[in-house]
N, C-alpha and C positions, 0 to 999 in steps of 0.2 A: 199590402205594402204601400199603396199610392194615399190610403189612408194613412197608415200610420206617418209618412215623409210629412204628409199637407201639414198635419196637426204639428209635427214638428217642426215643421218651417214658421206655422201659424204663433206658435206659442213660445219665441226663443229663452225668453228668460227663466220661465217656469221650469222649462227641460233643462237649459245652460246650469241650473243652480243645483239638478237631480245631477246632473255628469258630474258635478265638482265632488258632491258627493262619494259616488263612484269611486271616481280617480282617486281620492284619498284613500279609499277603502282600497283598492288594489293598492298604490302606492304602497300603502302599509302593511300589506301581505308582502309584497315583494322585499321588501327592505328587511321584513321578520326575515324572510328567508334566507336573503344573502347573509345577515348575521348570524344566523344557525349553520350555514355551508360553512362561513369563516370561521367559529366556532369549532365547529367539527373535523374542519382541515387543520388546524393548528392543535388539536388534540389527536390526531390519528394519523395525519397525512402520512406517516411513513409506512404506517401498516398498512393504508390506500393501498399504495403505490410498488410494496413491493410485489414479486412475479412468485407468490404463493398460493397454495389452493388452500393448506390445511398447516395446524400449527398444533403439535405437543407438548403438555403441560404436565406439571408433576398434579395428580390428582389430588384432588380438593382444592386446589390455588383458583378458581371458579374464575378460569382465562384470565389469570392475571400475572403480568408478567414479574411483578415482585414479591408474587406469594410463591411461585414453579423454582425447582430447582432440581435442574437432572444432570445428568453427566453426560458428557458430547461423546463418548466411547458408545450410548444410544445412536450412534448416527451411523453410523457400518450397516448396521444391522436392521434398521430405518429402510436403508436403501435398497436390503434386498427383498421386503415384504411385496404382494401382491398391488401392482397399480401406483407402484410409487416411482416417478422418473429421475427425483433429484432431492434429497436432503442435506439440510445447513443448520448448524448451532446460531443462535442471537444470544445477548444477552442483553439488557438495559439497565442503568442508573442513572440519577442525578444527580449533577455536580456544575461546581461554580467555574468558570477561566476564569482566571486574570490576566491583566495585560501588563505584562511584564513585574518586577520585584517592585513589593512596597505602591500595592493596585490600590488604590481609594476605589469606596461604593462606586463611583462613577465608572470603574474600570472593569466590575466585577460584571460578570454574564451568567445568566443561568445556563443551561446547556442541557440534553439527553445524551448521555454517551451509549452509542449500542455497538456492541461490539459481535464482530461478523467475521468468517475465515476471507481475507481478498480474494479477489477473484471468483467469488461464488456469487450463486445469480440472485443475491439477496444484496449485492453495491450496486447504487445508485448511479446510472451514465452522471461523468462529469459534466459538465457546461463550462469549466473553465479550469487549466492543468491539468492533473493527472490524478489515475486511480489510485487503490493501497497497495503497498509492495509489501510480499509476504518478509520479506527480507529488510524492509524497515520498520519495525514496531510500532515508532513512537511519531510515524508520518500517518496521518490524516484527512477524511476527506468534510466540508464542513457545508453546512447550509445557507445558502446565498443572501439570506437573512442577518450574518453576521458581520457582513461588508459595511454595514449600517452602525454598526461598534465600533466599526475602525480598524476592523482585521481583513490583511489581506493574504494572496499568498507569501509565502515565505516567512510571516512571523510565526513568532514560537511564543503560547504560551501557557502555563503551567496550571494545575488543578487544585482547588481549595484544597487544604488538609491531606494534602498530597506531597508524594516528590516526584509526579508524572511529571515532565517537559514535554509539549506536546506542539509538530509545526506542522501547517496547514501547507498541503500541495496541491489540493483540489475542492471546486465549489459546485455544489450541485442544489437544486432547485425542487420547492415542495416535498420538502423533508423536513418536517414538526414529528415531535411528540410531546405531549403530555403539556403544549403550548408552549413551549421551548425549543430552539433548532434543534436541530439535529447533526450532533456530533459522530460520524462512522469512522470504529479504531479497529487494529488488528486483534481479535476474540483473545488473545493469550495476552495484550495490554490492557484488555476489560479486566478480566480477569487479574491483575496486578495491581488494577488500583480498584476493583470491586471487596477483595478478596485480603488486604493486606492486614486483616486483624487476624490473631490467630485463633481457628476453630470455626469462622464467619461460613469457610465452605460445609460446614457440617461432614466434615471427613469425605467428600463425595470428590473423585477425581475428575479432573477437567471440568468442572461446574458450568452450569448453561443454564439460564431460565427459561430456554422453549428451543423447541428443535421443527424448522419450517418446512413443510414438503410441499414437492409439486408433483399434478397428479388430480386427475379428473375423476378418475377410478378408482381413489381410494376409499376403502372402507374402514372408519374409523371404529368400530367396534372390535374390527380385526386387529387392528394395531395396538391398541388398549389392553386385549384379551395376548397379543404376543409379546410384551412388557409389559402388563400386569399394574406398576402402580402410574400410571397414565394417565390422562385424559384427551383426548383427541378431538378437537374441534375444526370449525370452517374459519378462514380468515375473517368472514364477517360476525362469525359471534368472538374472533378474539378481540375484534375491534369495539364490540360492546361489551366485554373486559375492561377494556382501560378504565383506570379511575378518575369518575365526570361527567364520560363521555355521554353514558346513556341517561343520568338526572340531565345535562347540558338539552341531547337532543329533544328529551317527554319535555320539557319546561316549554322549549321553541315552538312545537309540536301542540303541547296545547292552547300558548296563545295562539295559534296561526286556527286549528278547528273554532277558536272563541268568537274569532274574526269574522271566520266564517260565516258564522249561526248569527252574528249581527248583519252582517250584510246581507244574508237574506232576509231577516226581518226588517230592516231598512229600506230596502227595495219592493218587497212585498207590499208593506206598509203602504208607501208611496202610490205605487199605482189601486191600490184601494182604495184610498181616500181620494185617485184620479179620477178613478170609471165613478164613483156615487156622485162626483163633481158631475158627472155626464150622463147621470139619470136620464137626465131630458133627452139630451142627443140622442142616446142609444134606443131611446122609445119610439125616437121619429124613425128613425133607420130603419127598425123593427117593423115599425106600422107601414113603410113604404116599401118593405120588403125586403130587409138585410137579414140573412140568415143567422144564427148562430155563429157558424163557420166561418165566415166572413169578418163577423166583428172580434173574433177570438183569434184570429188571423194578423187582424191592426193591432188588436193589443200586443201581442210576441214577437211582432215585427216589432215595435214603436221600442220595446224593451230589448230586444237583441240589436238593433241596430243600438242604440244609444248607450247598451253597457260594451259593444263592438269598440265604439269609437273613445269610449272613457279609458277602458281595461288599454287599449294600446298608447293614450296620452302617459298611463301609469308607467308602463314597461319605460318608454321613453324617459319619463322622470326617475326611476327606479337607476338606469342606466348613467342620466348625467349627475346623481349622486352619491353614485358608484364612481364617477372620474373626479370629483371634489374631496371625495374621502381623505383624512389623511394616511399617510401609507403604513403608521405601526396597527390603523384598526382592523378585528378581522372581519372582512367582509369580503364575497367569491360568490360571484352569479354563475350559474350554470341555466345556459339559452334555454337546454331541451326541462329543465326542473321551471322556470319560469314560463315556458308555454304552455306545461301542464296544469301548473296555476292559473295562468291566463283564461283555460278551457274549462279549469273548475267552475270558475267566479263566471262567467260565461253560462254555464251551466245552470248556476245558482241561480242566476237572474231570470234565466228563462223559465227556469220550474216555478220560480217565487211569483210569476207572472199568470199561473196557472191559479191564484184567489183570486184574479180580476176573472177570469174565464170564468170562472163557477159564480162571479154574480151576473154578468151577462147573461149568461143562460136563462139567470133567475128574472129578469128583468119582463115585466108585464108592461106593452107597448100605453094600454087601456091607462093602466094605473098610475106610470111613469107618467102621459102625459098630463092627466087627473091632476094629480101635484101640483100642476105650475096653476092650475086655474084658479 
């Protein structure tokens, strides 16, 4: 270690110019990342976030909630299978608001409406008013994202190619789908404006595209095998259902491994063509009696400390460009997914430093000095 400081003290700009490098390379890992979280929060956030273990689909809709269609008379009988605590009908569409009659584009909203029984443990805690009243249809609770449109509580307004009239009494927070907010309506108002063509239900009563259970214990085979044309999956593969979601996240996912495998040959790189810079040095060391272990010691010191001090300038940067953002981009850091990045790139540097070790070893004190004469 008191080696590897000296040299770094000794040689600031040579090193100062290796961290910049560094920092970039984390910087841009980290920044992939928050736009992948933002990404994938604004595609899924509601199926995040809601209190399910496992979600029902009509078989072959392959977790997707606009290919499934069952009927919510499933849900009785849902509730009394083995390991199941709690089941709720959803359903989802997309549709436009407008604000108010005779809306220009400027006024139009995209929206997810999903529509839910109130009071079931599939609505969202408010953050500001109140939840769905079973007893008012066409009152709703809306995504805090839509305050930004210009809607607040108490307006009312109405659905593309619809004659839904619909008023907002509650706003709640981190509710996307399909990168749209999230509209939550009473399941038999989904149903009224999912449904108003005739024959759209396929003859199926109370229509529902997924039926959500909760339930640690359940077993989805069993459930499948006790409705028959089903398919039973975990929340987390319905979340890789949605459509995007999962080309969005492999896309993120493989620049960020790309990143990877350059910054360790970057790094790598670097301190190889450092140690043959120090042929010499390392001969003398050698011949006056530096072990192996010693010099392989300074080298992964010299490279943990220096990618140490880089990797945490990035986080820092990563962060105050996270506070400049503007606020429709999506971008969402998550500490504990950024320190395990941190620990990678960490990682990386120090394995990549393990080519310097293997010429040191190599290094003939005799030979190296030979050279300079």
């Amino acid at each position: 270690m008191f080696l590897a400081v000296k040299e770094l003290l000794h040689s600031k700009t040579k090193f100062l110019l290796f961290a910049v490098i560094i920092v970039l390379i984390s910087w841009l890992v980290f920044i992939l990342n928050g736009l992948g979280n933002g990404l994938a929060t604004l595609a899924a956030a509601s199926f995040q976030n809601m209190k399910a273990d496992y979600v029902i689909y009509e078989r072959g809709s392959r977790a997707s909630m606009s290919r499934s269609l069952l009927s919510e008379d499933l849900v009785s009988a849902a509730e009394q299978l083995p390991g199941v605590e709690a089941a709720a009908p959803m359903g989802s569409s997309m549709a436009t608001a407008l604000k108010g009659e005779g809306a220009s584009d400027e006024d139009k909203v995209d929206i997810a409406v999903l529509g839910i029984v109130p009071g079931s443990f599939l609505e969202p805690a408010v953050i500001e008013g109140k939840g769905l009243d079973r007893n008012q249809p066409y009152e709703v609770i809306v995504n805090d994202t839509m305050k930004k449109e210009g809607f607040k509580i108490g307006d009312t307004f109405s659905l593309e190619r619809t004659n839904l009239f619909l008023t907002i009494v509650g706003f709640v927070k981190d509710q996307t789908y399909n990168h749209v907010p999230s509209v939550f309506v009473p399941i038999d108002t989904w149903r009224e404006m999912t449904f108003a063509a005739p024959g759209s239900d396929r003859g199926i009563a109370h229509p529902v595209n997924a039926i959500m259970l909760q339930g640690r214990e359940i077993d989805p085979a069993q459930v499948d095998a006790e409705f028959g044309n089903t398919e039973t999956v975990t929340r987390s593969q319905a979340i890789q259902g949605i459509p995007g979601y999962k080309e969005e996240s492999g896309t993120i996912m493989m620049m960020l491994a790309f990143l990877m495998v350059i910054s360790a040959m970057v790094i790598g790189v670097f301190f190889y063509v450092l140690t043959l810079q120090k042929t010499y040095q390392f001969g003398i060391l050698k011949a006056i009696g530096a072990r192996n272990g010693f010099l392989s010691r300074a080298i992964v010191s010299q490279v943990f400390l220096l990618s140490l001090v880089s990797i945490a300038a990035g986080v820092l940067l990563t962060y105050g460009t996270a506070a400049i953002l503007p606020e429709g981009m999506p971008f969402h850091l998550e500490a504990q997914t950024i320190a395990v990045y941190a620990v990678i790139l960490l990682l990386i540097a120090v394995l990549s430093s393990w080519i310097s070790v293997r010429r040191i070893s190599k290094i003939d004190p005799l030979i190296a000095l030979g050279k300079v004469e």
